[in-house]
N, C-alpha and C positions, 0 to 999 in steps of 0.2 A: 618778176624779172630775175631775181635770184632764184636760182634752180639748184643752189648747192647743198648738198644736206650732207654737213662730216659726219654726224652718230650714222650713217644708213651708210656710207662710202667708208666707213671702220669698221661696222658689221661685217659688210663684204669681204672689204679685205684678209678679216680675220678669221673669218668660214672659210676662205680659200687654204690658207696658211694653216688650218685644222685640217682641211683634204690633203693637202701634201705631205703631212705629217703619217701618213700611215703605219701602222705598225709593222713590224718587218714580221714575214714568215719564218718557219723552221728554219730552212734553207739558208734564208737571206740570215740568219743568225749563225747558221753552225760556223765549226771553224777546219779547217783543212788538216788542221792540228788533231782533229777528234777521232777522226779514220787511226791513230798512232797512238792514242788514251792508256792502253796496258804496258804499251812500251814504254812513252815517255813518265810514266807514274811509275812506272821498275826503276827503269834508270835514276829517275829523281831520289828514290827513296834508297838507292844505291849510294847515292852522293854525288853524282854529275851535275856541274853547274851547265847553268844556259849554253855559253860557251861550247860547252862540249856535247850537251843536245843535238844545236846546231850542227854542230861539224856533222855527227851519227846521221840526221835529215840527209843533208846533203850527199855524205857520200854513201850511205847501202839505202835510201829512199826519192834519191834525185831530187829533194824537195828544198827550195832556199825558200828560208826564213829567217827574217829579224829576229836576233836575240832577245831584245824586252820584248815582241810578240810571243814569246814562247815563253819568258818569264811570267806574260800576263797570264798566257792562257795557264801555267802551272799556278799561278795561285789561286785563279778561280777552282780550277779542277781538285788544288790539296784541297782548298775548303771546302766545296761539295764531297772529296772523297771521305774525309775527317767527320761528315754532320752527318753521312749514312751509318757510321758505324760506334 
């Protein structure tokens, strides 16, 4: 009469929630920031703060973006640029 079985309706749910978790592609990873890589890495190692990254985006690239977005992306990038060499 009892039809419920929670380990077999946990399994499930958790097989599901492992399906949805997929790993993102290239794509779904890159950053819009990375088309700009020699630029924004000049400039950084010039001495422009985020701040004025930004501004550079926006006004000769049309492009708005958050400043910690660009902050983030510059530390990921010094640190891979820093580990190739």
């Amino acid at each position: 009469m009892n039809d419920f079985d929670a380990q077999a309706i946990a399994a499930q749910l958790k097989a599901q929630s492992a399906a949805r978790r997929k790993p993102r592609t290239y794509n779904q990873r890159r950053s819009v920031l990375d088309e700009y890589k020699y630029e924004l890495l000049q400039l950084d190692r010039e001495g422009c703060s985020g701040t004025q990254l930004q501004t550079w985006l926006a006004e000769k690239k049309q492009l708005r973006v958050e400043r910690s977005t660009i902050n983030r992306w510059l530390h990921r990038n010094r640190v891979q640029d820093n580990s190739d060499g």
